[in-house]
N, C-alpha and C positions, 0 to 999 in steps of 0.2 A: 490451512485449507478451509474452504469457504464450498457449503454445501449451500444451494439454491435451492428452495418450494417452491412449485407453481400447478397449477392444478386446477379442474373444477372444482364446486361448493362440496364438501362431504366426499371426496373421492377415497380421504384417509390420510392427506397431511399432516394433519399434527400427531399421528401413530407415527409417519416417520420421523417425527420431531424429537417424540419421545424414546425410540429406538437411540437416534443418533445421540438424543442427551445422555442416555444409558451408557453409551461407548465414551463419553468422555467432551463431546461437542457444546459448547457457550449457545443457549439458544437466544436468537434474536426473531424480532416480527416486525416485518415495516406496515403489517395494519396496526399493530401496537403505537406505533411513531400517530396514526391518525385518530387512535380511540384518547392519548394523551391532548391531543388538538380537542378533540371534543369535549372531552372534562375541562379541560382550561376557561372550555367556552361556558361551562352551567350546561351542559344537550346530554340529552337523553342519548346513546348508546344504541342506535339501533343499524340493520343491515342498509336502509336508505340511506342514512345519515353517514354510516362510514363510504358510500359510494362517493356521497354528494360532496363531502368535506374531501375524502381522498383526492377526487376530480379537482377542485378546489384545488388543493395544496399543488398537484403539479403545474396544473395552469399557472398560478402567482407565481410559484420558483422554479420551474424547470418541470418534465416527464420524470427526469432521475432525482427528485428531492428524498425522496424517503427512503432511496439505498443511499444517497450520500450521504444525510443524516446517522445511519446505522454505520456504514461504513469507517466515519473519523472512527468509532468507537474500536474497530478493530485489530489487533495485535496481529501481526504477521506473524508470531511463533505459536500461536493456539489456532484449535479447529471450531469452527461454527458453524451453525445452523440456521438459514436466512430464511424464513417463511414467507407465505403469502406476497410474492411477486407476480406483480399483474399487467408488468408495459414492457415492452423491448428495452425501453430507456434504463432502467431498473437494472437491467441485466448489463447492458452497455456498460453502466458505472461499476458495479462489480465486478466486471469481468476484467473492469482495469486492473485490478491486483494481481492478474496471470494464473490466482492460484484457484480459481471459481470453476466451479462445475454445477450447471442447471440439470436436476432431477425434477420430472412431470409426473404426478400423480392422476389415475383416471380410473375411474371407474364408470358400470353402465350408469343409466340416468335415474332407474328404479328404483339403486340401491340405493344411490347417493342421497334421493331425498329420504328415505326410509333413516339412513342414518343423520342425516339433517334433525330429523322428528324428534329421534331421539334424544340426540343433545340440547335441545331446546336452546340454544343460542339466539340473543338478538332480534327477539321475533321472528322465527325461521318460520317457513312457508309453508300453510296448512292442507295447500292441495297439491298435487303433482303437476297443474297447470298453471297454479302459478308460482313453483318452483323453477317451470321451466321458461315462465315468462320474463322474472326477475334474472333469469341465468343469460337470456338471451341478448340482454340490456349489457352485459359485463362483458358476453364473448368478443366484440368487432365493435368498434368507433371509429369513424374516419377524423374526431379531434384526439392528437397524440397527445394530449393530459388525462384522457380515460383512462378506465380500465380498458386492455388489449388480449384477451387472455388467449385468443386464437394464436397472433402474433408470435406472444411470447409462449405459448406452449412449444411454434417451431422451432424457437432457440434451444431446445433442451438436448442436453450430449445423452441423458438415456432417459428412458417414458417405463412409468412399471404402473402395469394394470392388477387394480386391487381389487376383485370380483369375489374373493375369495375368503377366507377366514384371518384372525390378527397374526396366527401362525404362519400362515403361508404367508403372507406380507411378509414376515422377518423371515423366512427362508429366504425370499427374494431378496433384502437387501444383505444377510449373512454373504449369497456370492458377490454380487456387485460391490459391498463396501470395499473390498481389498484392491478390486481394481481402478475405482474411485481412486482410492487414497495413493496408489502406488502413480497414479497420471498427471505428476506436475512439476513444476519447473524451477530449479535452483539456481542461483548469480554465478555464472562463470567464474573464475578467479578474479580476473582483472575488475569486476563488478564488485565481488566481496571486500577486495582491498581499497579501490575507491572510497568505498560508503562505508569503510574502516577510518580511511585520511579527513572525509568529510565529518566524522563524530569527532574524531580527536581538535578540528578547527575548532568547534566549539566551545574549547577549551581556552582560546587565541584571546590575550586580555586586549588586543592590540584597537582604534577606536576605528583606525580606516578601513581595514579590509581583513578577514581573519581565512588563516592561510595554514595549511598541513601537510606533510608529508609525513609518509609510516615506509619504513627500511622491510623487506621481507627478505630471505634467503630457504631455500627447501621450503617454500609456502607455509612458512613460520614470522609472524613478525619480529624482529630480533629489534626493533628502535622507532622512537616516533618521535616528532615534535610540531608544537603552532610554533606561530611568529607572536611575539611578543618582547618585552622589555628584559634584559640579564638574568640571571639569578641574584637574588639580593636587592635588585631595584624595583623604586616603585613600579608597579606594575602601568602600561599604558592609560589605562583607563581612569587611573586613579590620578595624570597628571603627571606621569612619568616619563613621557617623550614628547618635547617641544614642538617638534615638527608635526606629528598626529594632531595632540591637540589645537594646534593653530587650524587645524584641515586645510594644508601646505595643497596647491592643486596638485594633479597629479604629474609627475616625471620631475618636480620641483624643490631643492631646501633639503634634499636627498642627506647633503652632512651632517643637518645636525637631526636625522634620525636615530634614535636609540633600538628600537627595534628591533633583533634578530630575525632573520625569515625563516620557515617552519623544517623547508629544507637543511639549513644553515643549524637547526637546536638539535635536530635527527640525527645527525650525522658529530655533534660534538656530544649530545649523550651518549652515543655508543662510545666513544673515545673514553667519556668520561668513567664507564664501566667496564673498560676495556672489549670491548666485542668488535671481532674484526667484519668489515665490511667489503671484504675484497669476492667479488662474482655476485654483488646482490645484485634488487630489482630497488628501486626508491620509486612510489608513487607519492603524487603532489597534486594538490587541487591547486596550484597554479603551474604552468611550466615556469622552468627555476631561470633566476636573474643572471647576469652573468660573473659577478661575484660566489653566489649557490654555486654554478657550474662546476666551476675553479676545483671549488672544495669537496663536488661530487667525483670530478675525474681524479683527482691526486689520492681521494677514499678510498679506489679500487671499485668502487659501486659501476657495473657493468650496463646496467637497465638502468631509463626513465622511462616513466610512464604519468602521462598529467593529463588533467580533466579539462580547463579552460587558459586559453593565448594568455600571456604575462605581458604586459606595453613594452616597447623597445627592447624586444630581445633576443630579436635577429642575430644579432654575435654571436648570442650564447648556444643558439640552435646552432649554430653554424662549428661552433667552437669543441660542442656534444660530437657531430657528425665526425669531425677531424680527428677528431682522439677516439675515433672507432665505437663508441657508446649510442649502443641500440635506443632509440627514441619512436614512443608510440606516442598520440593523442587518444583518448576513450573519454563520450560522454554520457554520464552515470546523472 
């Protein structure tokens, strides 16, 4: 899960930064991503400079540079803490992960410089007019490389007004965090097993195309296999199959492939540990050849299910349908 900050200057974000780090959240800053740009440069550190340079970095790479920069960094199985987002774009790119939810901090305008003052950050603003003059520069741009903060305040799924003491701030998120957390969105099955077959390709020594299938039964995987060269032989890549290595065009030199295909290693490891296969599902990041086919319907294997078309293999779809074997396409 992927917790989003946005907010005015001082409203009390980094209190909920530090709340969320407390329960266990990675915290991330994508003004951090611009104060790093600025030390890179020898510049002084101050509230202009991280506008100017911010503005800067999205103009040159994009509005969403500095959530996608943060973004590679994060793991899909831990929770984080994204701070200081200031354009719609920002959000946009996070939001890509599915599992994002934008919280806006606000508070009145009195307080926020009051607590501005305090912290003494960055040369923070010594009058209340011109706190509110520098704030007024960040709220609305009509170029989308600014700061947006208007904008992106509307994207937020909830706004907690911080008028109040550090307590009542964590009371407020004490309710909200469960409902947070409970609002988000897991891989269907056919998804989980896909981006299952898809890791174990990885594994495919094969040089031309690397190819998976994984056996499930009761939504347990019971088999897997790439494509790749025998057991005991060199492996592909090390010069093990003639026809790979020459990079034979494609549908061409097909005999003297050494090769096994991923469908074809799945379905002879379960044999080879004896595990029956009669009523599974086999998913494939390729639909299978019509030799795979062969040795999927004689298995017992009831399901396929494959991510992308396999060249000339119209037979074997054809050949699936005839022998009563339920055939899906899903792309993952």
């Amino acid at each position: 899960m992927i917790i989003g900050l946005t907010g005015t200057n001082g409203a009390g974000k980094t209190e909920v930064a530090d709340y969320l780090r407390s329960r266990g959240f990675e915290y991330h800053s994508l003004s951090d991503e611009i104060r790093a740009e600025i030390r890179k440069r020898g510049q002084e550190i101050t509230r202009e400079v991280l506008i100017s340079v911010g503005n800067e970095l999205r103009s040159r790479h994009g509005p969403g540079v500095l959530a996608e920069r943060v973004l590679r960094r994060l793991d899909r199985n831990h929770n984080y803490v994204v701070d200081s987002i200031r354009n719609p774009s920002e959000v946009e790119v996070l939001r890509s992960r599915g599992d994002f939810r934008l919280l806006c901090v606000d508070a009145d305008v009195g307080l926020r410089f009051s607590r501005t003052r305090e912290r003494g950050r960055e040369r923070a603003a010594q009058t209340l007019e011109q706190f509110v003059a520098e704030e007024t520069r960040e709220l609305d741009s009509r170029d989308p490389a600014n700061q947006q903060l208007i904008a992106t305040r509307r994207l937020a799924d909830i706004t907690v007004q911080n008028n109040g003491s550090i307590e009542d701030l964590r009371m407020q998120l004490d309710r909200l965090l469960p409902e947070i957390m409970s609002n988000f969105s897991r891989p269907d099955w056919d998804e989980y097993f896909m981006n299952i077959a898809k890791v174990v390709a990885s594994r495919s020594n094969c040089i031309k195309r690397k190819v998976a299938a994984i056996i499930v039964k009761d939504k347990r995987v019971i088999s897997t296999g790439y494509n790749g060269t025998p057991r005991g032989a060199r492996n592909c890549n090390e010069g093990g199959c003639p026809r790979c290595n020459s990079m034979a065009p494609s549908g061409t030199a097909l005999e003297d492939c050494l090769c096994c295909h991923g469908e074809e290693n799945a379905i002879t490891q379960a044999a080879y540990h004896g595990t029956s296969l009669k009523g599974a599902t086999l998913y494939t990041t390729f639909a299978p050849c019509l030799l795979c086919t062969k040795m999927i319907i004689n298995s017992g294997i009831m399901e396929v299910v494959y991510n992308k078309e396999y060249p000339l293999n119209d037979r074997a779809l054809a050949l699936l349908a005839e022998c009563h074997i339920q055939l899906r396409q899903i792309r993952v």
